[in-house]
Residue, then its C-alpha position, 0 to 999 in steps of 0.5 A: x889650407x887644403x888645395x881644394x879646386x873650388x871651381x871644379x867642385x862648382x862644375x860637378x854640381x853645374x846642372x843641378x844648381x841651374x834646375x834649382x836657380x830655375x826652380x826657384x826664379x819660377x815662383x812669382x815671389x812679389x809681394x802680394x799683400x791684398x790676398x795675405x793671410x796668417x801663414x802667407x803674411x807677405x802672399x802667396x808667392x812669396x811663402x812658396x819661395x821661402x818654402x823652396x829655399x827651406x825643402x832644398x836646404x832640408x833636403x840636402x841635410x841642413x838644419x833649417x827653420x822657418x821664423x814666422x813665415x817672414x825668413x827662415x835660416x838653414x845651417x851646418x857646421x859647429x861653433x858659438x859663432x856664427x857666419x852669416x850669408x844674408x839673402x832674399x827670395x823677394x823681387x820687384x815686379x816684373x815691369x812691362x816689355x820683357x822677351x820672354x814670360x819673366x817667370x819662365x827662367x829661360x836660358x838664352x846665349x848663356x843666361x837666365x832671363x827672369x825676375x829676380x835672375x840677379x835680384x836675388x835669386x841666382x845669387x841666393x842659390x849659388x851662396x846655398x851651393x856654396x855652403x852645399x860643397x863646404x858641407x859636402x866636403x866635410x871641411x872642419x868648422x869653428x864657426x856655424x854658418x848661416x844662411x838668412x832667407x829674407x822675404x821683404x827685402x824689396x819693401x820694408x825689411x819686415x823680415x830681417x827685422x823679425x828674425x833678429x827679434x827672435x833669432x841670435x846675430x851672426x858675429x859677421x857675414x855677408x850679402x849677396x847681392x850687389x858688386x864684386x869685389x867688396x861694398x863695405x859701404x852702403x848710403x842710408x835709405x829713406x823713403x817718404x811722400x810729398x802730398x798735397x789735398x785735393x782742391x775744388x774744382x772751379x770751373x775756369x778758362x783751363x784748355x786741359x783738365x786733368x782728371x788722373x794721373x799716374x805712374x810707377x809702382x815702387x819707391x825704389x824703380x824708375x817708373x817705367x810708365x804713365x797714364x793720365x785722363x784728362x778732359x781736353x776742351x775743344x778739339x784733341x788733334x793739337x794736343x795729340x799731335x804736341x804729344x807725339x811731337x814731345x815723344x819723339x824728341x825724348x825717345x820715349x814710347x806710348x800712345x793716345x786714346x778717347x774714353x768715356x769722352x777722356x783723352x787718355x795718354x800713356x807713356x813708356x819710359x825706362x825702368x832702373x833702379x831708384x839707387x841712380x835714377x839716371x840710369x831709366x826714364x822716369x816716364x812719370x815725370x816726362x808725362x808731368x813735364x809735358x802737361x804742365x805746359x798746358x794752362x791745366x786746372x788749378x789743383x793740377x797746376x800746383x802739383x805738376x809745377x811742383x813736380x817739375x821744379x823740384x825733381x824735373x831737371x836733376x836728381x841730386x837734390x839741388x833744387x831742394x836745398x838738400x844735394x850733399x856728398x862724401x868721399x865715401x858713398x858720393x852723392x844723395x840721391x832722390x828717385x820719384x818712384x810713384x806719382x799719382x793727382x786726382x782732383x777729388x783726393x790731391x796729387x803724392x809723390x813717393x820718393x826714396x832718398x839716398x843718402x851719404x854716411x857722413x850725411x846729417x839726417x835731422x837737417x836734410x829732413x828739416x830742409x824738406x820739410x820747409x820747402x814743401x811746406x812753403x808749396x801747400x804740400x806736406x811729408x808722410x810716412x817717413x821711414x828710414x834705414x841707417x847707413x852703413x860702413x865697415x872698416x877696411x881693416x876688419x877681419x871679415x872684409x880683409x878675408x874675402x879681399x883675400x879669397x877674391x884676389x885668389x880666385x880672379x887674380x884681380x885687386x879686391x878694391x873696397x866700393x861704396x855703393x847707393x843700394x842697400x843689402x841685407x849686409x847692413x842688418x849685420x854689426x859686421x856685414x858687406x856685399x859681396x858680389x855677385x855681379x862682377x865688375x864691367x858687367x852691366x847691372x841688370x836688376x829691377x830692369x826689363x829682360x833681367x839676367x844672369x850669365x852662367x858662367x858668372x854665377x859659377x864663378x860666385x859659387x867658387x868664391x863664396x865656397x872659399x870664403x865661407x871655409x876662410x871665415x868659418x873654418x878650422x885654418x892653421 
C-alpha cells in the first residue's frame, strides 16, 4: 500500500470540514411532520439537511442523487461492488437546559456544542471528507464507494427502507455512528404502547384528581421532564411542600403553580439515551412515582399504580416477566419514553425495548401481552427492528480491526452495543466509531458535543478504511 499520512491529509482540509460540520449541525433537522409536504415529506429541516449533504457532495465532483426526498447517496470510484458508509442528518429534538442555542454550533474548549454534534452530523461529514481525500488523491478503486444519507433514522427508518426499495445493496459497509473500535453486534429494537381507556369520573373521597399528565417526546430518550394538572381538594400548601420535599431527596429540579383553579407540577429529570435507561432520570416516572402515593381518582390510580410496579424500580424487564441476557449484547432493556393520562381519553406508555440476539421475540411479546392484559391495559403499535450480528471473521470486520490498530496503536476489541445504527439495513454492516473509547457519550444529551480533535482522528481512520475496503491493494 502507499505510505499515505492520512492524518496530515485530515489537518490540510481542517478548517474547511469544520465550516461544513457547522454548516450542517445549523439546520433544525427534527422531524416535523405536521407542516410535511411532497418534497418535504419528513419537514422543512430535514429536506434542507439532505440538501446540504447532497450540494457539497455535487460540488466536490461526487455523483449524487436524491431518492424520494427520503435519503439521498453520493458516490466515486469503479466497480460492480459497492462499499457502503451509512449516515443520517436527522436529530432528537433539542430537549431543555443547553448553554448555548443548540443550532448555533458554537466551539468552546475544542468542541462543537449542538444537536446532533455526535448524533450524527459530525460523524456524518467527517465520513464525507474521508470519501473527499480518497478521491482527491486519486487512489485506485475495485469497488464504488457509497455514502447513504438517511433522514428518519431517529423514528421509524422511513428512508433507509425506501432507498433499498429503489436502490442496490451495498456488498458491505459501515456506520458511523456509535463506538470505536468495532460494534459487530446490535440488539433488536421494539417500539410499542401500553394503553388504557379513559374511565368515568365518579365523584368519590379521592384528596387528588388528576386531570393531565404528561412526559417525554420520543421512545427512544429519557424524558427529561414532566407536567401534570391536578384538582387538589382543600389546601395546596401540604401537597406543595411534600413535592418540594420529594425533590430534593432525588435531586431532581421543577416548580409548582395554580392555573385556572389547577395545581400545576412541573419536574425536571436528566435526558439519556433509551438504549440505557440508567443513565437520565426519567422525570416521567419520578412524577408518577410521587402521585400514586396519593389517594388519586380512579382512573388515575390504575395507571400510575401500573406505571410504578412495573417500570418504577428497574429497567430490565423484571417485574414484567421478560428480563433476559446473552453473552453477546447483554441485558434487555426497556426505556418509558412517553407517558401521558387524561381522564377523558385514558393513560399510555410508550416504550422501546431493547432486546439481546439470542432473544426468542414471540415469547417476550406473549409474556407482555398477558400481563398487560390481566391490568385492564393493552399493546398498540408494535413495531420491531431485528437484531443484528456479523461474524468476527468476516472480511469487512477484520479489515478495519486492522485500519484501527494502525491508526491508534490500540487493540481493535469487537463491541455489542443496545443502540441501533444504520449498519444493521446492511447484510454485512457494523458501526464504526466515531466516539472513542473512554469518551463520554454525549447523544440525545443536553449540551451534546463533539471534540475536535476527535473527529479528525475519524476522519483519518475512515479515509484509510474506506481505500482498505474499496481498493486496488496488492
Amino acid at each position: 500500500m502507499e505510505n499515505i499520512r492520512w492524518f496530515e491529509e485530515v489537518e490540510k482540509r481542517k478548517e474547511e470540514l469544520i465550516r461544513n460540520t457547522q454548516g450542517l449541525l445549523q439546520i433544525k433537522s427534527v422531524l416535523d411532520e405536521e407542516n410535511a409536504t411532497a418534497v418535504a415529506p419528513l419537514g422543512e429541516g430535514i429536506k434542507e439537511a439532505l440538501d446540504f449533504m447532497l450540494n457539497i457532495g455535487e460540488k466536490e465532483g461526487f455523483l449524487t442523487k436524491n431518492t424520494g426526498n427520503l435519503a439521498g447517496h453520493l458516490e466515486f470510484g469503479e466497480g460492480e461492488e459497492i462499499v457502503g458508509i451509512l449516515c443520517h442528518v436527522d436529530v432528537v429534538p433539542e430537549g431543555d437546559g443547553w448553554s448555548s442555542d443548540p443550532y448555533a454550533a458554537d466551539i468552546r474548549d475544542g468542541k462543537i456544542f449542538a444537536r446532533g454534534a455526535i448524533d450524527d452530523k459530525g460523524p456524518t461529514m467527517a465520513a464525507f471528507y474521508a470519501m473527499k481525500i480518497v478521491k482527491e488523491l486519486g487512489l485506485p478503486l475495485k469497488r464504488r464507494v457509497r455514502m447513504i444519507v438517511g433522514t428518519d433514522e431517529e423514528s421509524n427508518w422511513r428512508c433507509v427502507d425506501h432507498y433499498f426499495q429503489h436502490e442496490e445493496m451495498p456488498a458491505m459497509g459501515f456506520a458511523p455512528d456509535a463506538d470505536f473500535p468495532i460494534i459487530y453486534a446490535e440488539k433488536g429494537i421494539a417500539d410499542f404502547d401500553i394503553v388504557a381507556d379513559g374511565i368515568e369520573t365518579v365523584e368519590g373521597s379521592e384528596e387528588v384528581k388528576v386531570i393531565r399528565f404528561t412526559s417525554g417526546r420520543r421512545y427512544n430518550m429519557v424524558p427529561d421532564f414532566a407536567t401534570a394538572s391536578l384538582d387538589v381538594s382543600g389546601n395546596h400548601t401540604e401537597l406543595i411542600q411534600r413535592y418540594e420535599d420529594y425533590k430534593e431527596k432525588h435531586g431532581l429540579g421543577g416548580n409548582c403553580h395554580v392555573d385556572n383553579g389547577l395545581l400545576v407540577l412541573t419536574m425536571e429529570g436528566v435526558s439519556a439515551h433509551g438504549m440505557e435507561p440508567d443513565n437520565g432520570k426519567n422525570a416521567g416516572l419520578c412524577m408518577a412515582s410521587f402521585l400514586v402515593e396519593f389517594n388519586l381518582n380512579e382512573g388515575a390510580k390504575n395507571y400510575f399504580q401500573f406505571v410504578c410496579k412495573y417500570f418504577g424500580r428497574e429497567s430490565r424487564g423484571k417485574e414484567l416477566g421478560v428480563a433476559y441476557a446473552d453473552e453477546i449484547t447483554g441485558e434487555l432493556t426497556i426505556n418509558v419514553g412517553t407517558l401521558s393520562y387524561s381522564q377523558e381519553v385514558g393513560g399510555r406508555l410508550g416504550l422501546n425495548m431493547r432486546y439481546p440476539v439470542t432473544t426468542q421475540l414471540e415469547g417476550v411479546k406473549t409474556a407482555l401481552d398477558q400481563i398487560v392484559k390481566e391490568k385492564g391495559f393493552r399493546i398498540e403499535n408494535f413495531t420491531n427492528s431485528n437484531p443484528h450480528h456479523v461474524d468476527e471473521k468476516d472480511f469487512l470486520v477484520q479489515t478495519l480491526k486492522k485500519v484501527y490498530e494502525e491508526q491508534t496503536g490500540e487493540k481493535a476489541e469487537l463491541i455489542s452495543i443496545g443502540g441501533g445504527t444504520y449498519a444493521r439495513s446492511l447484510k454485512s454492516g457494523v458501526a464504526f466509531g466515531p466516539l472513542f473509547p473512554g469518551r463520554p457519550d454525549a447523544a440525545h444529551q443536553k449540551d451534546e458535543y463533539i471534540i475536535i480533535d476527535d473527529m479528525l482522528k475519524a476522519t483519518a481512520i475512515y479515509a484509510q478504511a474506506i481505500y482498505e475496503l474499496a481498493g486496488k491493494i496488492d
